[in-house]
Wavefront OBJ file of the C-alpha trace (Angstrom):
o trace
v 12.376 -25.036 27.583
v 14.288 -23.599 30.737
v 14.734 -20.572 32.748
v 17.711 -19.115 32.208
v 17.405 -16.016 34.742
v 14.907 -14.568 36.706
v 14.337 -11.853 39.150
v 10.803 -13.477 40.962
v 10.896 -12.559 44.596
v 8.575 -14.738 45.560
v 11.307 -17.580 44.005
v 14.260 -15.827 45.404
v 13.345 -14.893 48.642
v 10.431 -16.934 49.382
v 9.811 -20.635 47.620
v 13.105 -21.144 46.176
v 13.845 -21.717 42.703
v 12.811 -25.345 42.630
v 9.024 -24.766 42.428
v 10.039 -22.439 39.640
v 11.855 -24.554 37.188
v 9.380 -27.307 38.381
v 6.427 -25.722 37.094
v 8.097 -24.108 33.805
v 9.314 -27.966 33.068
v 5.304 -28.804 32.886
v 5.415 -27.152 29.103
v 8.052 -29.173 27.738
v 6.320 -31.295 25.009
v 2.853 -29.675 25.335
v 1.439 -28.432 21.797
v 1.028 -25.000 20.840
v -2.074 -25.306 19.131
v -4.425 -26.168 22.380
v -4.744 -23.410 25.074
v -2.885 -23.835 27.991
v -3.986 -22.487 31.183
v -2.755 -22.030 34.862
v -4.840 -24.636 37.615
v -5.553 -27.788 38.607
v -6.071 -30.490 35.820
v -8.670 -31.949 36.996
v -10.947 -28.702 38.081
v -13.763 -28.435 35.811
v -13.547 -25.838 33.572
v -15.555 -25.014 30.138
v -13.857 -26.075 26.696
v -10.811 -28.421 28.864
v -11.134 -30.952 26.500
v -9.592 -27.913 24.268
v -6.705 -27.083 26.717
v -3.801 -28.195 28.254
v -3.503 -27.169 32.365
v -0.423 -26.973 34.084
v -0.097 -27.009 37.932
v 0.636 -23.682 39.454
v 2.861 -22.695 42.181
v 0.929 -22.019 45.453
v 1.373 -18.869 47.178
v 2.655 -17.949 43.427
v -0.610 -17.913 41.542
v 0.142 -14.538 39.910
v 3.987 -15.416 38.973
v 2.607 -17.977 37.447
v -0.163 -16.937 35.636
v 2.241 -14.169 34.073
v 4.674 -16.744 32.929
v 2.012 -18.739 31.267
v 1.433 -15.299 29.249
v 5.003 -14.610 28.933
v 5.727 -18.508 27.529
v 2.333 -17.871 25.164
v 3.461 -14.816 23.935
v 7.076 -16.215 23.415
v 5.873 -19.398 21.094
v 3.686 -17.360 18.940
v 6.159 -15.086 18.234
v 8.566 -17.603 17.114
v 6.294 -19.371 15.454
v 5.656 -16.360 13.184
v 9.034 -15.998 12.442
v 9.694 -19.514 11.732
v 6.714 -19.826 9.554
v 6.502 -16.368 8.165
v 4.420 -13.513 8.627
v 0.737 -14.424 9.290
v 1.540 -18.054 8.909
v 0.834 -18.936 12.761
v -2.640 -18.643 12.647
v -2.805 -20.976 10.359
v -1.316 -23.894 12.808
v -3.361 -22.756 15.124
v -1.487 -20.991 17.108
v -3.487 -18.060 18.654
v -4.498 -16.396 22.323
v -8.262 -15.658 22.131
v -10.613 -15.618 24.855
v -12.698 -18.369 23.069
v -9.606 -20.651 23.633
v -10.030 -20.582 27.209
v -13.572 -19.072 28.121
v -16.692 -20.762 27.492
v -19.928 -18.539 26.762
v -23.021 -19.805 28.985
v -26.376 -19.236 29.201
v -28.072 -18.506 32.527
v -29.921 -21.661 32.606
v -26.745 -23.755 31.932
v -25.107 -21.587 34.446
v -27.677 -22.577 36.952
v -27.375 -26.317 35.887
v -23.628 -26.646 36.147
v -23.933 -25.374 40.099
v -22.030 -21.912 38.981
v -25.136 -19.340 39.897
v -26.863 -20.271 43.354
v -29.800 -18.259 45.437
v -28.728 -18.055 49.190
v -29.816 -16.016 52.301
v -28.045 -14.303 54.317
v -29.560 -13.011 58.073
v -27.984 -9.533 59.799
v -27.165 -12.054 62.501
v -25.224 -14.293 59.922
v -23.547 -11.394 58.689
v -23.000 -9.528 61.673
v -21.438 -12.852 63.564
v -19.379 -13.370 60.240
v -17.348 -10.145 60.428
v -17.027 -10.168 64.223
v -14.303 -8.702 65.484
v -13.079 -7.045 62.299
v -12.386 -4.026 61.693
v -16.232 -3.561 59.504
v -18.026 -5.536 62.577
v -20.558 -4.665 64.961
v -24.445 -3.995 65.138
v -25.788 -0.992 63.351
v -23.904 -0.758 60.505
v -25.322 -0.970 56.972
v -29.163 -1.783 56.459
v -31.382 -3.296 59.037
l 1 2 3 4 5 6 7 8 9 10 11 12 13 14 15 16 17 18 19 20 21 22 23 24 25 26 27 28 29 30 31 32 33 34 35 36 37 38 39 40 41 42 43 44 45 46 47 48 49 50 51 52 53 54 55 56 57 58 59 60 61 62 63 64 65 66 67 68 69 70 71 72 73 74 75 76 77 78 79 80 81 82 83 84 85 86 87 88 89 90 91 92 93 94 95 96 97 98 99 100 101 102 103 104 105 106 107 108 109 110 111 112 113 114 115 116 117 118 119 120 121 122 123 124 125 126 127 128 129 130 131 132 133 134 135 136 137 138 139 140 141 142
């Protein structure tokens, strides 16, 4: 896999290419039939042992993250051509929310550390948008 052209600002004008072909490298010899998603591999996220992660670009997050879907897309469509019609969902190859997402329940959400109760004073608030453009005493609720 390579990049053979591109038209990414943020690569031409910005980063440079290098981070570009860099992070589009990470696929080479991953399999098509686990998930692959944009982050860090070792954050913790629900079903990884079901995925493959590949570094992305900072200050590129959204390039990347559209790439990922573009290089997704890409495979499964020549997969189905290689295979036949229909014939990639039976290697597994498919983009599904329960690839990547992992449903919850409150109380697990609440065990893992993802749902927390926390306070917040006026004073808190008011001292944490000082000097912003939404700052200053008497606005909002008491």
């Amino acid at each position: 896999m390579r990049v053979l052209s591109h038209h990414e600002p943020v690569f031409l004008e910005g980063l440079g290419e290098a981070p570009l072909f860099a992070f589009v490298e990470q696929y080479v010899g991953l399999s098509a039939r686990r998930s692959i998603r944009v982050g860090r591999p070792n954050a913790r996220a629900g079903g990884a042992a079901a995925q493959s992660v590949v570094n992305g670009v900072s200050m590129a997050m959204a390039s990347t993250r559209v790439i990922n879907e573009s290089i997704l897309a890409a495979s499964l469509a020549v997969a189905r051509k290689k295979l036949g019609f229909g014939s990639a969902a039976n290697v597994g190859l498919k983009v599904e929310a329960r690839d990547i997402y992992e449903r919850l329940s409150f109380g697990a959400l609440l065990a893992r550390g993802y749902v927390k109760r926390f306070t917040v004073t006026n004073g808190e608030a008011e001292a944490a948008f000082k000097g912003t453009s939404v700052g200053g005493p008497g606005r909002g609720a008491p």
